[in-house]
N, C-alpha and C positions, 0 to 999 in steps of 0.2 A: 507377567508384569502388569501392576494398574496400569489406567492409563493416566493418574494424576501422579505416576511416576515420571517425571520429566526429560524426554526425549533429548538429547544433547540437543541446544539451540532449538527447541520446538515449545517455548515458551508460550505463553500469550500474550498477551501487546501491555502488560501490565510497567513493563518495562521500558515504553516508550509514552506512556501516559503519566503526567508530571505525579510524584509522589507527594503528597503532603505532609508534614511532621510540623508537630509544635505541639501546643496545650491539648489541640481540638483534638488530635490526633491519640495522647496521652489519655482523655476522656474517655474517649472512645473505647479505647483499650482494656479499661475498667469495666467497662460494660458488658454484661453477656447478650447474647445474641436476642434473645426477646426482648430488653430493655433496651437494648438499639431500634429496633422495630420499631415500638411503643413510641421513642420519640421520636422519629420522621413521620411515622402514624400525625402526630400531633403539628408538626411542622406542616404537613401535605395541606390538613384543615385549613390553616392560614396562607396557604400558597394560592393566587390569581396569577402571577405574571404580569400584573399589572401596578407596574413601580420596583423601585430598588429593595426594599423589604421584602416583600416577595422572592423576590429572583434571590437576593441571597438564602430564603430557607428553602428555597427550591436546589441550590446547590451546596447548601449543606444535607438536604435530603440524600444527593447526589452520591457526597462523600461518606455520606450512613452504607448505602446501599455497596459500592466498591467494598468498604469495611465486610461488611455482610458476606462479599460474596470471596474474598478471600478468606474467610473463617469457616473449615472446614465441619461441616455437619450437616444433615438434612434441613434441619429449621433455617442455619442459617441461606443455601442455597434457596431454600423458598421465601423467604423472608426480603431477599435483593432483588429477587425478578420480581416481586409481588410490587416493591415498590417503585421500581423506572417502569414495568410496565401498565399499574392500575392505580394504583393510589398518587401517582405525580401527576396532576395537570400536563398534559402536553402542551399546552400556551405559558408554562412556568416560566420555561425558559427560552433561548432562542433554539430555532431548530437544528442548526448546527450544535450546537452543546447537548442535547438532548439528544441527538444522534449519536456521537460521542459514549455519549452516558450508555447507551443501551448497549453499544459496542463493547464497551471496555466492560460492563457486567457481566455481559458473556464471555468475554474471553478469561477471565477470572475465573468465572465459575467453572468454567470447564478445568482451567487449568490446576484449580484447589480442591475440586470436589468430587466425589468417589459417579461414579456412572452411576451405582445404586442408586444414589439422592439427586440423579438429574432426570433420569427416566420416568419421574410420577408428572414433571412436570408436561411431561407429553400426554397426557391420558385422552386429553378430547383432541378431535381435530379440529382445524379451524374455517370458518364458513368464507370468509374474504382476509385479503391480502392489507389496506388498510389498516392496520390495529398493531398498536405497542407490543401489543402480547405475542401478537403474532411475529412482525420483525424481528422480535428475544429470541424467541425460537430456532427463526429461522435463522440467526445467527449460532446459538448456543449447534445447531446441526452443524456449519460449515466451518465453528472451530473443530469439535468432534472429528470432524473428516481429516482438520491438518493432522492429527496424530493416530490417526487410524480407529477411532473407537464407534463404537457404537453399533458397528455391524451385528446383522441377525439380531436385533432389538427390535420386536414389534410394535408398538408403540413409536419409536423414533421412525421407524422405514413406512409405517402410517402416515405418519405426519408428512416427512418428506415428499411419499406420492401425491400427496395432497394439494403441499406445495408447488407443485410440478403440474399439476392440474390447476393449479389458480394460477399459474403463470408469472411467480415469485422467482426475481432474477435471480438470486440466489442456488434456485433448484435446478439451475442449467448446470452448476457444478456436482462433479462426480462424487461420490460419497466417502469415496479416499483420493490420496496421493494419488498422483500419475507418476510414472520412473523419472519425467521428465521435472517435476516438483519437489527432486530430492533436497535442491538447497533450500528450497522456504525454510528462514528462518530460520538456519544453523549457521553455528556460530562459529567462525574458524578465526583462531591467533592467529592476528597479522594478515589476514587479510579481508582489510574493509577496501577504504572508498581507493577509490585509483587516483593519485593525483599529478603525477609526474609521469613524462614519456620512457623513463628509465622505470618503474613500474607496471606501465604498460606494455613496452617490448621486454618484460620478464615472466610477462603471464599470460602472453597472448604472440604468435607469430608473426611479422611483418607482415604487411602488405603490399609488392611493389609497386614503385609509382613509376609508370610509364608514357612515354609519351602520346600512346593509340588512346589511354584512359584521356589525356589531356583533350584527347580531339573530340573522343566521345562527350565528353561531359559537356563542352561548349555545342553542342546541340541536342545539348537537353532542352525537352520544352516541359509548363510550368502544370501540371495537371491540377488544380484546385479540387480540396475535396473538404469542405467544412466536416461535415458530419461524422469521417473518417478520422478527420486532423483530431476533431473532438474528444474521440474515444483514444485514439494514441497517445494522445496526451494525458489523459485523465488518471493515472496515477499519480502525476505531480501536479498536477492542478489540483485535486482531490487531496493531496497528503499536504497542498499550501507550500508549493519552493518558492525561493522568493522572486525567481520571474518567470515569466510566461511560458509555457514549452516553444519549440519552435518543432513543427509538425508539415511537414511539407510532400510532394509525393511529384512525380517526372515520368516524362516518358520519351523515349529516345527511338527515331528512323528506323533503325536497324539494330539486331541482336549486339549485346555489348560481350568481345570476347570475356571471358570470366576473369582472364590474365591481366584485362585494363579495369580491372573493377579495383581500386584502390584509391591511394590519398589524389594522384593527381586528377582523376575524376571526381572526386568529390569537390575538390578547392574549386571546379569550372562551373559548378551548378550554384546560383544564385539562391544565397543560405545566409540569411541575417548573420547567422551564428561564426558567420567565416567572414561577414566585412571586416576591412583595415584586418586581415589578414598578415602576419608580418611586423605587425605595431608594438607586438610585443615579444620580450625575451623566448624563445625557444621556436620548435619547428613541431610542425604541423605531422600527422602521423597516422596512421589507421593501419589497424589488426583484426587478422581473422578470429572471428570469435563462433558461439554455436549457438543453438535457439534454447538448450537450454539457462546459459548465462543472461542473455537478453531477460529471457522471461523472469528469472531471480530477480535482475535489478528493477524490471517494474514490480514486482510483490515488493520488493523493498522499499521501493519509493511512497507507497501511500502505507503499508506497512508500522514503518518509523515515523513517514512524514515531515516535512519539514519543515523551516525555521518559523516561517508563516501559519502554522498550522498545527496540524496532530495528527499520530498515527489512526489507521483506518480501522483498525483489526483486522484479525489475520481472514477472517470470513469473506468480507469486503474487499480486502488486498488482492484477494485471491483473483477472485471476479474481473478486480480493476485491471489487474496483471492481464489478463488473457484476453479480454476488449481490447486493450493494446497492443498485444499479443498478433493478435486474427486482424486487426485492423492496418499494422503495418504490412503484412501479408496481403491484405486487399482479399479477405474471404468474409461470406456473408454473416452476420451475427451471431446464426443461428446451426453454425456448422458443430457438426459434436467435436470436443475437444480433443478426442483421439484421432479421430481426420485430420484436426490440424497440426498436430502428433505429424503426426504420417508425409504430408505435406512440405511442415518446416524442413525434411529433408531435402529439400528439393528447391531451398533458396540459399544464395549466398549472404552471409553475415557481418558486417565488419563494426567494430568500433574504433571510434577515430575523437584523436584531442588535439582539437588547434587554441594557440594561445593569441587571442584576440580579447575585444575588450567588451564582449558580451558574456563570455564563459567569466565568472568571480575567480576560479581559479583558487577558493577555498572551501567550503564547507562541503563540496561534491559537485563534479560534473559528468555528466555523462552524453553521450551521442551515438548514435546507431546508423548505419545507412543498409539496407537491405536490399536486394537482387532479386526480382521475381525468376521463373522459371526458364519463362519465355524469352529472359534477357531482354528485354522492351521497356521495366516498369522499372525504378528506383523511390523505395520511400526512407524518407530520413527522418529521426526524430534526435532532438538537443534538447537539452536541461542543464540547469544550474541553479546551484542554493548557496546561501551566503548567512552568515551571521552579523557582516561589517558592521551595518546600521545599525543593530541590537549594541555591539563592543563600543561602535562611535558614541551613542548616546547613552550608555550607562543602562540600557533598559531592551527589551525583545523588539524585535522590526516586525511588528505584528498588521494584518489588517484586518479592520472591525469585523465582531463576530467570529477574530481565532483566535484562539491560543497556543502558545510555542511552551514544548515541554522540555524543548535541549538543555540541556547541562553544556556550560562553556568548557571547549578541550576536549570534545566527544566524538566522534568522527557522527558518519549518518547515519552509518547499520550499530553502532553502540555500541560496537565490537571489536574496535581496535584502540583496546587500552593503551597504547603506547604512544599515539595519537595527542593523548593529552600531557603527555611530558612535557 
């Protein structure tokens, strides 16, 4: 099987990066692949970044090169990296969009184009980690690995050690799937975002709430950890949900039996995410879940991206997922990821939804609370994405410097058609 035969649900993020259609697009169409070139070619000349004329042929450059790089052929494959990564001004455009742009080229091309016509474009390695060309790369590698390809290619396993020796974040990931990575990015009927407690106790087991959890949690104390909360969060921060993550971390006296680890310990730990608890319709809930569910829903989160935002690629997603990953586990950065494999066994997992009036309670929420080993540590992470502002105002709840690629009626992961009924 290619591997530009498509993996059930192992797409590329082309799908959560907004489509364009209209004239430009029709033009385009018309065009073969060197006469595309030819004009961003001409477009690039006039491009500074400096004013509005610029920056729009700087992003119809943009939309050349996507074109490019879903149009199957060698030339065209060279033709799109050639132009996000050397012929586009890096100051064309903002660096968020042009991050973006390099992302979403790669995951196209990997996703459209034969391995044959991706492997020339590895032929040199690269001297530093700095350079357009090099980040394409070292992306167009880390989609490759979501779907298994590229193995035993010397030329790509060149580069990547290279990688690895420049110290390119990217190259801390493994070169395929891990067993624990089987959801990335598949696509399962009917089951997207969670959004109701009748949803959740059907796919996840209770958790009881007792009252030793009750005692324990009210002497939780409050362990701040920026740098941590940082990384934990950074799937939605990074993918733009539309509020803040709440990332928080405790530590408690004495071992917490595993049996009080549930909702009434949670509701005692002081959690923006749980004030005026009670305020609104329904009750509060937490289920056991596994590390590898956790880890899906952050790949998904910067993955897709939210309303505020844009999906990461799948390259990116990856990385961001397992920072958050190691980070609510309280393990050092730099641990190999099959350690932390190994490891996750050995914490308890829950996900829990209370209806309060920080969670939106539409476009997707999520929350985690985790159990270290030792029974001592608890870290918790909450998120929430919303469209409201976007529906209120007739237009996307955007903030400067992103753009929101949803389709209204969509659930988060894109996946639950029925969603938009």
């Amino acid at each position: 099987m290619s591997h530009n035969e498509e993996t059930p649900g192992v797409g590329a993020s082309d799908g959560q990066q907004g489509e364009r259609t209209g004239p430009e697009s029709q033009h385009l169409a018309g065009l073969g692949p060197r006469e595309m070139y030819e004009a961003a070619e001409k477009l690039c000349r006039t491009t500074t970044g400096d004013g509005p004329p610029e920056a729009s042929a700087a992003r119809a450059v943009g939309r050349i090169a996507e074109t490019l790089a879903d149009t199957r052929s060698r030339d065209s494959a060279t033709f799109a990296v050639d132009l996000v990564s050397r012929l586009l001004p890096e100051a064309a455009m903002p660096p968020d969009e042009g991050e973006r742009l390099l992302r979403s080229v790669a995951a196209k091309v990997v996703k459209s184009q034969h391995l044959r016509d991706i492997e020339p474009l590895f032929r040199e390695v690269p001297d530093g980690i700095p350079d357009p060309a090099v980040e394409l790369r070292a992306c167009l590698l880390g989609e490759l690995a979501l779907i298994g390809s590229g193995a035993g290619r010397r030329s790509l396993e060149a580069y990547a050690e290279k990688l690895r020796g420049l110290g390119h974040p990217l190259a801390r990931l493994p070169g395929a799937r891990l067993d624990i990575e089987h959801r990335f990015a598949v696509r399962v009927r009917g089951l997207g975002s969670v959004k109701s407690a009748k949803q959740l106790r059907s796919r996840f087991p209770e958790a009881p709430s007792t009252d030793g959890g009750a005692v324990a949690g009210c002497g939780a104390g409050d362990a701040r950890d920026d740098g941590r909360a940082n990384a934990a969060a950074r799937p939605f921060t990074a993918g733009g949900w539309a509020r803040e993550p709440e990332a928080r971390f405790f530590t408690l006296p004495s071992p917490l039996d595993p049996d009080d680890f549930g909702i009434s310990f949670i509701k005692e730990l002081t959690l923006r995410c749980l004030a005026g608890e009670g305020s609104r319709r329904g009750s509060t809930l937490a289920c056991v879940t596994t590390p590898d569910d956790v880890l899906n829903e952050l790949f998904s989160a910067s993955y897709v991206g939210g309303m505020n935002g844009h999906g990461q690629g799948g390259a990116y997603a990856r990385l961001y997922a397992w920072e958050s990953f190691c980070a609510l586990m309280g393990l050092p950065t730099d641990v190999p990821l099959l350690e932390a494999v190994r490891r996750a066994a050995d914490y308890r997992w829950l996900r829990f939804m209370a209806f309060t009036d920080w969670f939106h309670h539409d476009t997707s929420d999520l929350a985690f609370a985790v159990l270290d080993p030792t029974r001592t540590r608890v870290a918790v992470l909450a998120a929430t994405d919303t469209d409201a502002h976007r529906d209120a105002l007739g237009q996307r709840d955007t903030v400067p410097g992103t753009r929101s690629s949803r389709r209204p009626g969509v659930c988060r992961t894109g996946t639950c058609r029925p969603c938009s009924s």
